[in-house]
N, C-alpha and C positions, 0 to 999 in steps of 0.2 A: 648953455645948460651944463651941469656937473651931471657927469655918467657915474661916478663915486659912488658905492652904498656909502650909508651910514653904519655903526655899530648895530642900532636896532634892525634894521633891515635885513642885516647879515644871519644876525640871528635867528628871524623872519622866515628865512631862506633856510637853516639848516633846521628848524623845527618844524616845517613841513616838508624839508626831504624826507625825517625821519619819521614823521607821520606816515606816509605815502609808504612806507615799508611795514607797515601792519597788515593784517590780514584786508580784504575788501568788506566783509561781514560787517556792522557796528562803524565801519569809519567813519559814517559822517557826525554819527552823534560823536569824537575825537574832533570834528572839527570845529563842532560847537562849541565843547568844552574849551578848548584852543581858542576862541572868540572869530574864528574865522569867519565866520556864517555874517558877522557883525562891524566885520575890519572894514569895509570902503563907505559905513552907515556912520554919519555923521553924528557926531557926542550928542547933538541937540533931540536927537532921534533913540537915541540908547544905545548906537552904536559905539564903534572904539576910532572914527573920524578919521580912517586912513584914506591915501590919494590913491591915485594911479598907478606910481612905483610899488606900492604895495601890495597892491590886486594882479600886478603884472608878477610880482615874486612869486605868488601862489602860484598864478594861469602857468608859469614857462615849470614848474614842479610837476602840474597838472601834465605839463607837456612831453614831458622825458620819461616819465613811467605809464602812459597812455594809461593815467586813472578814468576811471568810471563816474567819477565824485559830477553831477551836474550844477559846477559852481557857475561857468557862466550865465546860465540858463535861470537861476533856479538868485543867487545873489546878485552878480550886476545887472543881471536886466529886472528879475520883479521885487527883488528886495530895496533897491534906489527906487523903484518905482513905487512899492509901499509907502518907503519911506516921506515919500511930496507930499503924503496926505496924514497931516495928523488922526483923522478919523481911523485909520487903519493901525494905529499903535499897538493894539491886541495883537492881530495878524502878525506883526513885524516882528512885535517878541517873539509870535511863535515859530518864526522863519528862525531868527537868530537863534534860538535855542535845541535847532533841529527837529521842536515839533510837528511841522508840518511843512510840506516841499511844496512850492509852485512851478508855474513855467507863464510863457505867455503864447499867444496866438497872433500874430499880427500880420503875416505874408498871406496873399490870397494869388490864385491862379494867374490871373491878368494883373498882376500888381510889377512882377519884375524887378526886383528889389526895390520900389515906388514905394515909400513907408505912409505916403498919402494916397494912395491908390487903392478905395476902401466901400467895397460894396454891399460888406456885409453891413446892416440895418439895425437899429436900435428905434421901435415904435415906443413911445409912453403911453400906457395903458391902465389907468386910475395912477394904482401907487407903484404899477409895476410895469419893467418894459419887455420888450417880444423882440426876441433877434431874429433875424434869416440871414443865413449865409454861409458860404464856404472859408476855410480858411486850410492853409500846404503849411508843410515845415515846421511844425510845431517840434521845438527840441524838447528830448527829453523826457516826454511825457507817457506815462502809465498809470494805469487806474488809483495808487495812491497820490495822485497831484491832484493838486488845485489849480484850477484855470484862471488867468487873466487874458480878457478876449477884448479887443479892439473893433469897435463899430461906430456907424455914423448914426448923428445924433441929428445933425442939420447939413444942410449944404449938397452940393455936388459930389461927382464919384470921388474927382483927385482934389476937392481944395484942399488948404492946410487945417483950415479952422472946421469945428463940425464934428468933428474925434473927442468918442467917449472912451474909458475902458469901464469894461463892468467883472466882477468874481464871481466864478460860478462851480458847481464842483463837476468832476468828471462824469456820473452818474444822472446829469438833471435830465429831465424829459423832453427828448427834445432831440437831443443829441445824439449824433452818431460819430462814434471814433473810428477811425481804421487805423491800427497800430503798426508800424514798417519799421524794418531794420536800413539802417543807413550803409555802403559799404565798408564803412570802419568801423562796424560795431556798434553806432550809436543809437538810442533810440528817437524814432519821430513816429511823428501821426497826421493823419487829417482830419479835419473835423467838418461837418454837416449842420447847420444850425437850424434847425426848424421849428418855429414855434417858440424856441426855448425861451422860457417867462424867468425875469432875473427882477427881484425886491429893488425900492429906490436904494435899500439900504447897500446892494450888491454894487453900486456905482461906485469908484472908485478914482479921487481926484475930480477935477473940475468938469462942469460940463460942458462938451463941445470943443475942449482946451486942452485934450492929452498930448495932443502933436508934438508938443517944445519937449514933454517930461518925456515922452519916449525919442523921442532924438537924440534926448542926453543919455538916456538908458541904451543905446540900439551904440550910442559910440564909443558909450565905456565897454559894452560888451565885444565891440570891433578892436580893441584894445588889447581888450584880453585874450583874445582871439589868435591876434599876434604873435604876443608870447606865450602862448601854449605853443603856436607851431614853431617861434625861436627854440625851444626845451626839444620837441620833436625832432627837430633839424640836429644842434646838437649833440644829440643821444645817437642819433643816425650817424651822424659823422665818426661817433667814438665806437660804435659796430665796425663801421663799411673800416677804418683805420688798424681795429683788432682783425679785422677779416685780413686786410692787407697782410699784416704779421705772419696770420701763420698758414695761411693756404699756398701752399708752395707747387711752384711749377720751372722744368728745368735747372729742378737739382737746388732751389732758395727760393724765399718767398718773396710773392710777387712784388712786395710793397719793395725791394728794393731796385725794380724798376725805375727809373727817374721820370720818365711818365708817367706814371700812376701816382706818383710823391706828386705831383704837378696838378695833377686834379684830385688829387687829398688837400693840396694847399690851394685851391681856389675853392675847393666847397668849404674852407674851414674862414675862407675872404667874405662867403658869401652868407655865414650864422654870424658873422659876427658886424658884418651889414644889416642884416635884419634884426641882431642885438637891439643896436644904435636909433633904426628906427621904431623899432618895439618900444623902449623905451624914450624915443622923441612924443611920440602920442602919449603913451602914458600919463606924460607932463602935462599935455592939453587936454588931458581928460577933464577935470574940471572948469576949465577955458569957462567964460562967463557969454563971451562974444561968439556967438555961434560960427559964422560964416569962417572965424579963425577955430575954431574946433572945427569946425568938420574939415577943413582942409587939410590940416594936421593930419587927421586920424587918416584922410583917405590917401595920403602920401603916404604913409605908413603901410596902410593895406595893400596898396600897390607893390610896393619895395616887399613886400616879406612874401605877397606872391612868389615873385619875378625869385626869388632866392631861394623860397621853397621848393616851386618847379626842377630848379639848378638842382639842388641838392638832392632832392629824392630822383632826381632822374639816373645824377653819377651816380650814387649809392647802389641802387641797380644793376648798373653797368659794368660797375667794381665789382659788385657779388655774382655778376653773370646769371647763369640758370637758376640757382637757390634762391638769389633775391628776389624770383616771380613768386615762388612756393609759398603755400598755405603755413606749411609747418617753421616757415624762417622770420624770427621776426622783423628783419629788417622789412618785409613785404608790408607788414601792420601800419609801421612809420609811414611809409609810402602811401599806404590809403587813407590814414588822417591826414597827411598832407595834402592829398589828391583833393578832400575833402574842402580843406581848410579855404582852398582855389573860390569854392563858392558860396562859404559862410557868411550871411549878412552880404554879400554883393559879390560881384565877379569883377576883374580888373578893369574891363571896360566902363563898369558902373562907376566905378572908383577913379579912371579917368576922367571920365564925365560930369563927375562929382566938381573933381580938383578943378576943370575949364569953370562949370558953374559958379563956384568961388573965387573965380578970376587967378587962379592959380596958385603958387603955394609961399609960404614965409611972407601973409600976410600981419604975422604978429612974430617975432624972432623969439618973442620970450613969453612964455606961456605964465599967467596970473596965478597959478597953482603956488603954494608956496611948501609942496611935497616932493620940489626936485632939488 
């Protein structure tokens, strides 16, 4: 695989660093104008038919300036998922255009990152179906989102086949939200599904057969995932580095220590490890053969753990007492990282994952043709 950007890419890259330096207020409508909202949405869809590498330029931008923007949430997971379903072409424009923000719903209590492990219920009831259920972990979500919720249509609690997704808005009767802060700041909820009566016209994608579209949605967003915390890491490094510089003890500063330069150059071994495998997935993002996409992505996940831990833990260590503080930022980095440990699955899962797929470089060269 070529780790190379290209000239557009590069470009890519300096035009939402410099987006990311606007005020927070109006940004995302800046992202829509920018076509970002529309980059990883295929031409056939109206979007601008970007891969992996490109969704990963944004996420690791996303990641260095701890933006607020809910790209993962909100484009690779329900805008690809829009996008499977010509029926929803209204919708998608108005995603792409920044009119209206989604999220989606799909982790429940007893689920344990199981993305088949699905109890909440979809009854058909004349032209309309009746949910019950609970659902955790909802990113991102606040009273102006739209919901995409995942329920069962047929089948058993965990088979694969049986999975609908239905749209519904955040206000319908029915529901109860309870809105939570995440430790980095981010927002989630849980939802309560009672009763809530959803139009057939509310179904979205096929029925009983959302499983495969959100697999491919849940890996590009694991993806992106990555390199938001490769940008995090990063950014962290080039802090805990300036800190080195000028906090001085014993008459110079510490950073001319030769051990502390020793674990400034092993946390700088260990972003630029999880670079390599951030952008290894990326490339299998679009992978067609699942069992080689998911393997990819879950090596991926794994590696940028293992790297992330590494790096936010010295960062710490290096800033000593300040780096626990509220008021330092390097503390923020650490808790999106801290974070990042259990987004879409914890390392164990992602071990588990890579056995289930009988382990890894099951395909050396990913079908993508965006690397």
């Amino acid at each position: 695989m070529n780790f190379e950007l290209n000239d557009d890419q590069r470009m890519l890259t300096d035009s939402v660093d410099r987006l990311l330096t606007l005020p927070t207020e109006g940004r995302w409508a800046h992202f829509a104008e920018m076509g970002l909202l529309g980059l990883p949405i295929p031409d056939s869809a109206g979007g601008f038919g970007g891969g992996g590498v490109e969704s990963m330029l944004v996420m690791e931008a996303i990641g260095r300036t701890l933006a607020p923007e809910p790209y993962l949430s909100a484009v690779l997971l329900v805008a690809g998922l829009l996008a499977e379903d010509e029926r929803q072409s209204a919708r998608l424009a108005q995603v792409m255009a920044g009119e209206a923000r989604w999220t989606i719903a799909f982790s429940e209590p007893q689920g344990r990152y199981d993305l088949a492990d699905i109890a909440t219920s979809a009854t058909q009831d004349g032209d309309n179906w009746v949910l019950q259920g609970r659902k955790v972990a909802v990113l991102d979500l606040d009273p102006n989102c739209r919901l995409l919720v995942v329920a069962r249509t047929s089948g058993r609690r965990t088979d694969e086949e049986g999975a609908t997704l239905f749209a519904l808005a955040v206000d319908a009767p029915g529901l109860e939200v309870t809105y939570r802060r995440t430790p980095d700041g981010r927002r989630s909820a849980e939802l309560t599904l009672s009763s809530v009566r959803v139009s057939n016209a509310g179904r979205v994608g096929p029925l009983d057969g959302a499983m495969p579209l959100l697999r491919r949605a849940v890996d590009r967003a694991i993806a992106g995932a990555c390199a938001e915390a490769v940008g995090a890491m990063a950014h962290l490094l080039d802090i805990t580095v300036d800190y080195l510089k000028t906090r001085r003890q014993f008459g110079q500063p510490i950073g001319a220590f030769q051990a502390l330069q020793h674990r400034a150059a092993d946390m700088l071994v260990e972003v630029e490890l999880a670079r390599s495998m951030a952008m290894y997935a990326a490339g299998f993002v679009d992978e067609t053969r699942e069992i080689v996409r998911r393997s990819a992505i879950a090596a991926a996940k794994v590696q940028v753990i293992q790297s992330a831990r590494f790096v936010g833990q010295q960062a710490i260590q290096l800033h000593g007492g300040i780096g626990m503080s509220e008021e330092h930022v390097a503390g923020s980095y650490f808790k999106r990282l801290t974070q990042f440990e259990r987004l879409l699955g914890d390392e164990d899962h992602f071990l588990r994952e890579i056995d289930r797929c009988g382990g890894i470089g099951l395909g050396a060269i990913p079908s993508s043709e965006h690397v």
